[in-house]
MARVO-996570 format. One record per atom (N, C-alpha, C): x, y, z. Coordinates in steps of 0.2 Angstrom, whole numbers, padded with zeros to 4 digits, always signed. Example, Ala and Ser with C-alpha at 12.3 -4.5 7.8 and 13.67 -1.06 7.14 Angstrom:
+0066-0028+0039
+0062-0022+0039
+0066-0016+0039
+0064-0011+0035
+0068-0005+0036
+0064+0000+0039
// end
This chain:
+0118-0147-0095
+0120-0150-0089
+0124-0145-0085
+0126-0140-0088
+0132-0134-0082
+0128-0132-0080
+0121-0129-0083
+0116-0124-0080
+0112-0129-0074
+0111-0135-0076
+0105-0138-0071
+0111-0139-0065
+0117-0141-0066
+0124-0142-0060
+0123-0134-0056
+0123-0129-0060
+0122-0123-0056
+0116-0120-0051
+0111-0123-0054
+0104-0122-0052
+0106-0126-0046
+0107-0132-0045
+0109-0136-0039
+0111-0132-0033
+0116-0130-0038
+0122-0127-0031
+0119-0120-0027
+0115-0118-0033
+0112-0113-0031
+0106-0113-0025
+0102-0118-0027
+0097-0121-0022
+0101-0122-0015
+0107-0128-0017
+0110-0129-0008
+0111-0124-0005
+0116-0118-0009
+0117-0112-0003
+0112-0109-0001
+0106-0109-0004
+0097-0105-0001
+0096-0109+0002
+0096-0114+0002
+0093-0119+0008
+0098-0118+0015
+0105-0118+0015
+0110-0119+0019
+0109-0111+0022
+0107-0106+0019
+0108-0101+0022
+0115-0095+0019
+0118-0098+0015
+0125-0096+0013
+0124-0092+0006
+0119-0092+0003
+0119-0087-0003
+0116-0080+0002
+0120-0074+0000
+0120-0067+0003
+0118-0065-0002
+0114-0059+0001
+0111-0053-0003
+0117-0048-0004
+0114-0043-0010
+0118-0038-0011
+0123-0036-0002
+0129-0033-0004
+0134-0032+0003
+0134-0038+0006
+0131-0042+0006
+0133-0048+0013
+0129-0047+0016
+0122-0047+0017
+0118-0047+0021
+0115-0054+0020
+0112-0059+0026
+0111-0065+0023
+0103-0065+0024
+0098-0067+0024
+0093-0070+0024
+0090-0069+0032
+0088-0063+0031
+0084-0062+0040
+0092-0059+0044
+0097-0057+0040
+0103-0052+0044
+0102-0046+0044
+0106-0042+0045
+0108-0035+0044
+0105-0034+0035
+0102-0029+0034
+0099-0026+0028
+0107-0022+0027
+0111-0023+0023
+0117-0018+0022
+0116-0015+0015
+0119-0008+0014
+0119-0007+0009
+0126+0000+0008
+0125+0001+0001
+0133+0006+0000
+0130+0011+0002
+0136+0017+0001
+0134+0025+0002
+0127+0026-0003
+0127+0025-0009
+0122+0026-0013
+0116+0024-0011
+0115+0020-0011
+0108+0016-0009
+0106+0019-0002
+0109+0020+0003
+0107+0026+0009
+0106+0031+0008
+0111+0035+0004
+0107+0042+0002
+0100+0044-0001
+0099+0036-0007
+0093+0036-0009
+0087+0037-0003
+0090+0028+0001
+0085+0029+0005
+0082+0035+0013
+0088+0039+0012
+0086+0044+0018
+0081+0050+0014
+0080+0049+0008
+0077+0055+0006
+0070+0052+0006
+0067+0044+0007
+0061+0040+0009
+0059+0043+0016
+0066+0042+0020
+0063+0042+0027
+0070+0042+0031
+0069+0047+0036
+0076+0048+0040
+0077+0045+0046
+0084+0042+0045
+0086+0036+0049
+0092+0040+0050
+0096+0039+0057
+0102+0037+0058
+0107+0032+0051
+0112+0035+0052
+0117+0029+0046
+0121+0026+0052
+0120+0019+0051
+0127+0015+0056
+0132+0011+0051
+0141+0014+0050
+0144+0010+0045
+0149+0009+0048
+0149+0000+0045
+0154-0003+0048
+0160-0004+0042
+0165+0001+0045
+0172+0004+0040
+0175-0003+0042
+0178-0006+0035
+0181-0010+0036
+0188-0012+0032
+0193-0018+0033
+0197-0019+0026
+0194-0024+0023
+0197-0031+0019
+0197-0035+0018
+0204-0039+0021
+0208-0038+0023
+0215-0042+0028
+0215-0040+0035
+0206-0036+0037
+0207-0036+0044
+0204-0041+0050
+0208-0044+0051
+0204-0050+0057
+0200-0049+0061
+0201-0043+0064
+0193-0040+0070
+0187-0038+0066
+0189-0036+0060
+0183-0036+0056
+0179-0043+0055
+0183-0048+0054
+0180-0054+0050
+0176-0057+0057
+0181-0054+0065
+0178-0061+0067
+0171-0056+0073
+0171-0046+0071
+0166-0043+0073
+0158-0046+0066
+0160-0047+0057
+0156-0053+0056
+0152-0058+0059
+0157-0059+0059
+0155-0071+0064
+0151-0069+0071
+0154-0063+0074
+0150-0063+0080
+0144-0057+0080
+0147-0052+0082
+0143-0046+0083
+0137-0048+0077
+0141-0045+0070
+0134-0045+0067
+0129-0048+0063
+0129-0055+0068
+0125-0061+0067
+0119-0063+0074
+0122-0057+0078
+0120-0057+0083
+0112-0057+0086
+0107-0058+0085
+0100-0056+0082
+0096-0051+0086
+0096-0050+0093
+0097-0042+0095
+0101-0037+0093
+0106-0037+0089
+0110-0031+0086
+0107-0032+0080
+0105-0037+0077
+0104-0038+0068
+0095-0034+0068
+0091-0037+0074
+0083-0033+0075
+0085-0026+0077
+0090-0023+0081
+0089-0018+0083
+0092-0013+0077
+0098-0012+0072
+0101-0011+0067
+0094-0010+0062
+0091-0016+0060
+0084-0014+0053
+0081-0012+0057
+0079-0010+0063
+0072-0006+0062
+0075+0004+0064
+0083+0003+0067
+0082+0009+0070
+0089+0014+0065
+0091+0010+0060
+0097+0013+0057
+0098+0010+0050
+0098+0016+0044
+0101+0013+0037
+0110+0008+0040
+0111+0003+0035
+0117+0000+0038
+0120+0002+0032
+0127+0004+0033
+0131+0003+0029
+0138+0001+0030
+0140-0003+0023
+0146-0009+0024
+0151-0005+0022
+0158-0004+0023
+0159+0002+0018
+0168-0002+0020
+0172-0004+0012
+0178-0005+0012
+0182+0000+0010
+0184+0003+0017
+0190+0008+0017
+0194+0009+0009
+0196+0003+0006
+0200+0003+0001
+0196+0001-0003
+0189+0001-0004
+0187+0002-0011
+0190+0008-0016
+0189+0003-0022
+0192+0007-0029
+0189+0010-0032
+0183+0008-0034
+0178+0014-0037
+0177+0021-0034
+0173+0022-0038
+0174+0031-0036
+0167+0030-0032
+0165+0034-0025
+0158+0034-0021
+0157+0043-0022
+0150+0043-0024
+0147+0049-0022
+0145+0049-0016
+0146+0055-0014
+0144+0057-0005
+0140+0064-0003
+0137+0064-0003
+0135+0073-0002
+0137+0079-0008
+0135+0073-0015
+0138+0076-0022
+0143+0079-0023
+0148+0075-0019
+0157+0072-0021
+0158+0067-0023
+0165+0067-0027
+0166+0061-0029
+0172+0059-0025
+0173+0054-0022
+0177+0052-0019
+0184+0046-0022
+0189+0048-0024
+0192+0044-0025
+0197+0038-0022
+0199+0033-0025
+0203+0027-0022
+0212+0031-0023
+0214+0032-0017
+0221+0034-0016
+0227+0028-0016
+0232+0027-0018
+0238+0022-0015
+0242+0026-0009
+0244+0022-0004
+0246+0025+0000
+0251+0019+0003
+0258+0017-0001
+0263+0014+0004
+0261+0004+0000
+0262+0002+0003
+0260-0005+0001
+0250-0004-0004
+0247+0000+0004
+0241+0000+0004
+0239+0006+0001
+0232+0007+0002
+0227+0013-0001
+0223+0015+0002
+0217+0020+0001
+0212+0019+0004
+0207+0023+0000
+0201+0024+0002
+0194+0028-0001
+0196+0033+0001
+0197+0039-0003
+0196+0045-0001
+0192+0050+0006
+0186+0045+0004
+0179+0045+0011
+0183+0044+0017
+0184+0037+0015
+0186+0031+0023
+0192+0038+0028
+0194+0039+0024
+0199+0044+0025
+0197+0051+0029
+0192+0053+0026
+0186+0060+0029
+0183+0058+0033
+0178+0054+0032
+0176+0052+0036
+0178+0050+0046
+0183+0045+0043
+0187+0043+0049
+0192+0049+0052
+0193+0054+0048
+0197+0061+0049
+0204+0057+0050
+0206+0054+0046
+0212+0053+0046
+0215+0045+0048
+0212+0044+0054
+0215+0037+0059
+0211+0033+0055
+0215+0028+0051
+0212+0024+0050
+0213+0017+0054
+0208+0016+0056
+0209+0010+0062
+0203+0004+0061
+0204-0001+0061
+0200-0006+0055
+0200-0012+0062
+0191-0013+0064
+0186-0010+0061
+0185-0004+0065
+0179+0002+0062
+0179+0007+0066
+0171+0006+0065
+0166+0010+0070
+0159+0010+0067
+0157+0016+0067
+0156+0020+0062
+0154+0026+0061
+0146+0028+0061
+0145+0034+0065
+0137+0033+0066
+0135+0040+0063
+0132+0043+0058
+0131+0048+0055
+0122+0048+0055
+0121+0056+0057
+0114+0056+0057
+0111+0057+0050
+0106+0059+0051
+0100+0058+0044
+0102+0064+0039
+0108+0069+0039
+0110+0076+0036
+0117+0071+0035
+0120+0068+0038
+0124+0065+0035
+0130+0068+0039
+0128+0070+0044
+0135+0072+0047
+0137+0069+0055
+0144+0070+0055
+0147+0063+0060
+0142+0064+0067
+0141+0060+0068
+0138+0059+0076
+0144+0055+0080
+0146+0052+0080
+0152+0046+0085
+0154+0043+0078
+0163+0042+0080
+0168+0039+0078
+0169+0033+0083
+0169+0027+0082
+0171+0023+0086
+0174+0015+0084
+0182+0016+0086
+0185+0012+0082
+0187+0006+0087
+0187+0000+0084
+0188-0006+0087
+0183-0011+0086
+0186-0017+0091
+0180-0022+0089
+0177-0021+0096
+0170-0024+0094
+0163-0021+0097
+0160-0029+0098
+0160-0029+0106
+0154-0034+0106
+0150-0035+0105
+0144-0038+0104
+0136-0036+0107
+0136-0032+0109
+0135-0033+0117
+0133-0029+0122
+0138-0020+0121
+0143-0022+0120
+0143-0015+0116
+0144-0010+0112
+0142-0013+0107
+0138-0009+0100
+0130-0009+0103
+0128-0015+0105
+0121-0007+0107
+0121-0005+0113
+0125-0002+0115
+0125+0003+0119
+0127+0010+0114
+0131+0008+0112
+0134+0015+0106
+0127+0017+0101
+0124+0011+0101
+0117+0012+0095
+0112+0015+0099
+0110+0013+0106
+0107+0016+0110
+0109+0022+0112
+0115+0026+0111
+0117+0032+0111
+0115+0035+0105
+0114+0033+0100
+0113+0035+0094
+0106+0036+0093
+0103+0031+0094
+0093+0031+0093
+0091+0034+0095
+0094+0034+0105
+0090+0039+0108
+0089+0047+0109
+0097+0048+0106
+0097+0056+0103
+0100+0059+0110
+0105+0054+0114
+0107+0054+0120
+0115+0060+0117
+0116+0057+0112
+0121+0063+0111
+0121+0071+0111
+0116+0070+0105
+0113+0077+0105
+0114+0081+0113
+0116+0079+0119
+0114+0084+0125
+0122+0079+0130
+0122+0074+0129
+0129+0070+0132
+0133+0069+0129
+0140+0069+0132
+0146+0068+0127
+0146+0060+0129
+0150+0058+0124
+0152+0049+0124
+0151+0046+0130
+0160+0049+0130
+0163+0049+0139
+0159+0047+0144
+0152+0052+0144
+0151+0053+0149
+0144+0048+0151
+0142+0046+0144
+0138+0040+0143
+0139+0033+0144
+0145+0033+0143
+0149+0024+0143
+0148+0025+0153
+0150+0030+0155
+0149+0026+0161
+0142+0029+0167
+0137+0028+0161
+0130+0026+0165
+0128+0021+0166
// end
């Protein structure tokens, strides 16, 4: 009887749209994935990485979730032009990175990932979108919440390889 009651519950949330894939991706959203599973898949095929640094108690995060990345022009343009990665600042397991082990620090009330911390060089600022090319080295730091309309403009700086030859700056106001 608890297995068939399960089986039920199981079917409403696939029907309802509400059972997510591994990271939170849900059914036709964002493809997310950890550092690990990117790494694998850049040695397939070189993508851009775009990762949404996050906490778990950060409200611009939850509500760049609900909006931004539900969005179906950012969620199409994200799978076909960038691995995505979801990456919790304060994770506790240890993450391999460019065959380092990164570990989870305490710091004060809080803590953080070792990475979140290198990556981000220091400022932790929640959310932030980090955009890292196919060698895995920083392209744009960019912290805040992101609407649509401008996360792809930052992705579009990123795709197009506008960086490579343009600073940020000088991009945001074209």
């Amino acid at each position: 009887m608890k297995n068939l009651f399960a089986i039920i519950i199981l079917l409403i949330g696939m029907v309802s749209g509400k059972v997510s894939a591994q990271h939170g991706a849900t059914e036709g959203g964002i493809q997310w994935m950890n550092w690990e599973e990117a790494q694998k898949a850049l040695k397939k095929e070189k993508k851009p990485i775009i990762a949404d640094v996050y906490t778990s108690w950060c409200g611009w995060c939850k509500v760049m979730d609900r909006k931004t990345f539900t969005d179906q022009g950012i969620i199409d343009f994200i799978n076909k032009n960038f691995y995505a990665v979801k990456f919790d600042a304060e994770h506790k397991d240890p993450i391999l990175f460019k065959g380092k082990e990164y570990t989870y620090y305490g710091r004060g009330r809080r803590g953080a990932n070792r990475l979140a911390v290198e990556l981000l060089r220091g400022q932790l600022s929640f959310p932030t979108i980090l955009y890292l090319d196919s060698d895995l080295n920083t392209i744009l730091i960019s912290p805040g919440y992101k609407t649509p309309p401008m996360l792809h403009k930052e992705m579009k700086f990123v795709q197009t390889g506008a960086y490579k030859n343009t600073p940020w700056d000088s991009y945001q106001g074209e």
